[in-house]
C-alpha positions in Angstrom: 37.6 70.0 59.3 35.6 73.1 58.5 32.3 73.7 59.5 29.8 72.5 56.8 27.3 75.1 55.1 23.9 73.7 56.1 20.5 74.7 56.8 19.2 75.3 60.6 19.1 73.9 62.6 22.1 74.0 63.9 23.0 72.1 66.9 25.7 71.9 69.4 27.5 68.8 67.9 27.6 71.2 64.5 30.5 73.5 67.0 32.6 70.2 67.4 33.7 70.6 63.5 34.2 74.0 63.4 37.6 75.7 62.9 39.7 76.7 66.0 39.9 80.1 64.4 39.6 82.4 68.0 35.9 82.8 67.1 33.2 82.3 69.7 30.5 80.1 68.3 27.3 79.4 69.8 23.9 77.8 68.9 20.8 79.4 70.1 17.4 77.7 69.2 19.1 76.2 66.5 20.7 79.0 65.1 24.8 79.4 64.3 25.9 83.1 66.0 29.9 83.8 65.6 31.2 86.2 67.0 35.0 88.0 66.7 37.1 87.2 69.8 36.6 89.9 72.1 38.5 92.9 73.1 41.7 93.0 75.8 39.6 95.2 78.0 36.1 92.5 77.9 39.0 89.8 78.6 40.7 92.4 81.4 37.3 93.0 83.0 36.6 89.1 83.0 39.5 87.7 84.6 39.0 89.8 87.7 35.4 89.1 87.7 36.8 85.2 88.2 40.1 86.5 90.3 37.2 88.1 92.9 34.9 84.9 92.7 37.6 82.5 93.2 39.2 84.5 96.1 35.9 84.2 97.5 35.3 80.4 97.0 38.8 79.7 99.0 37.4 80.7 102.1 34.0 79.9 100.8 34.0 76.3 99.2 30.7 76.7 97.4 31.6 75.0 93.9 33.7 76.2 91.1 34.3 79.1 88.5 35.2 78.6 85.1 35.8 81.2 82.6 35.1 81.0 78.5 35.5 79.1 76.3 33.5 76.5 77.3 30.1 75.3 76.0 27.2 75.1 78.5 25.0 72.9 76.4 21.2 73.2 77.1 19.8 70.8 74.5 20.8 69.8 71.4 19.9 73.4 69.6 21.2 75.7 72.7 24.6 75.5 73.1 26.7 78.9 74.5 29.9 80.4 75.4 29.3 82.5 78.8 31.9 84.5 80.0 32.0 83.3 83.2 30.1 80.4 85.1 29.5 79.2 88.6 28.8 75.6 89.3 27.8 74.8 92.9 28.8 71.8 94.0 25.4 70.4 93.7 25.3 70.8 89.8 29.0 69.7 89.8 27.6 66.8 87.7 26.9 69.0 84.6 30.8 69.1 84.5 32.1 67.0 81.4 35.8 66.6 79.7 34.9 69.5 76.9 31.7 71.3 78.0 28.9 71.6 80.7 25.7 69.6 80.0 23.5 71.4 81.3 22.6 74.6 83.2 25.5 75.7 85.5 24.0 78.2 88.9 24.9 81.4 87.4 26.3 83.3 84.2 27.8 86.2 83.1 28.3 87.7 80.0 30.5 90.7 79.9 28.3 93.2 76.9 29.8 94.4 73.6 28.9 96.6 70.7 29.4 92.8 68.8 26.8 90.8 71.5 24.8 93.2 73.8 21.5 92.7 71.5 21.5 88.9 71.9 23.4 88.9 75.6 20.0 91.1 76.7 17.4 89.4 74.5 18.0 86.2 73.3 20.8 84.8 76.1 19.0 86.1 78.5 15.4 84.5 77.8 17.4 81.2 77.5 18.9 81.8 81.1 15.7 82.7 82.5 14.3 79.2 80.6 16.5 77.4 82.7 16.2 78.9 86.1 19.6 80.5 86.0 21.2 83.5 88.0 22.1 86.4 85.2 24.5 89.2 85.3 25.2 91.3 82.4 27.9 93.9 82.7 28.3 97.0 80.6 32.0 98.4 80.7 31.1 101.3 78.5 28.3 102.6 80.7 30.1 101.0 84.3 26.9 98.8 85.1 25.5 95.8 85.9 22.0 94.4 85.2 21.1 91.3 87.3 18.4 88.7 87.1 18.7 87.0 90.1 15.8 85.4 92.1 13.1 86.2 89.9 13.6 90.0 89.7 15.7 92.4 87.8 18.1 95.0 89.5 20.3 97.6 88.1 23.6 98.6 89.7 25.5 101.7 88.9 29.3 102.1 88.8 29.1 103.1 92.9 27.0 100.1 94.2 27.8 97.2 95.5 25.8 94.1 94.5 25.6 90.4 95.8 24.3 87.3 94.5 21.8 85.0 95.9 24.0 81.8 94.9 27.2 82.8 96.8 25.8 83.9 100.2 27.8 86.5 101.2 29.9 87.7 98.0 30.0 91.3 97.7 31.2 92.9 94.3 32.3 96.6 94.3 31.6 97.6 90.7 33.9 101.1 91.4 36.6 98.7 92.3 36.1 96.4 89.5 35.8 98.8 87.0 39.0 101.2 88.4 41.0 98.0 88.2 40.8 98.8 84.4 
């Protein structure tokens, strides 16, 4: 069934009815953002992004990755498709059949020409909302941005950066972005 035409807001049951057309769909504050499906080099850079996290949770059993699509669902009129979440096993709760309900420890969003405004702006405010760890990684410039702990910190292509909720995880952002 196609998605009705209606007027916001939009909410997260609206993305239930919409076509399985490859498009990413998300709601944010009640409003409908769709989005192409995204590049073989976003989708290249995100599966070793969850190849290094999940070789790290084997010897580290600290929850679980997941990679898009799937819906974390805020409330009713925030509903998005990270890139790649980590649940801990303390929030493994938020886990349902079809989507997370509620916030998972931490997202990333991989940037694109199509996303970067609202990955920086208005995904990132609604991370922030919720208390959540952020990364946002640029594969044109080789960089990461991370909100983690209350603070902002900018990685270049030759750093090494860690995250507060996987104690001891180390990501090489030369090796992940030569694995390219």
């Amino acid at each position: 069934m196609p998605l009705a035409v209606k007027r916001e807001p939009f909410t997260y049951h609206d993305l239930e009815h919409a076509p399985d057309d490859g498009k990413i769909r998300e709601v944010i504050h009640g409003e409908l953002y769709v989005t192409a499906a995204p590049s073989t080099r976003h989708q290249r850079l995100v599966t070793e992004l969850v190849f290094l996290i999940r070789t790290f949770l084997q010897t580290h059993p600290l929850g679980v990755v997941i990679v898009s699509p799937v819906e974390v669902v805020f409330s009713e009129q925030d509903a998005v498709q990270p890139d790649v979440v980590f649940i801990s096993h303390a929030r493994r709760a938020i886990i349902a059949e079809k989507r997370l309900m509620g916030p998972p420890d931490w997202v990333i969003e991989v940037l694109s020409a199509s996303t970067r405004e609202r990955d920086l702006d208005l995904k990132r405010k609604l991370y922030a909302a919720h208390g959540l760890v952020y990364w946002a990684l640029d594969p044109e410039a080789n960089t990461l941005i991370a909100w983690d702990e209350g603070g902002e910190r900018r990685y270049g292509a030759r750093d090494e950066a860690g995250v507060s909720v996987l104690p001891g995880f180390r990501l090489h952002l030369a090796g992940l972005f030569e694995a390219l």
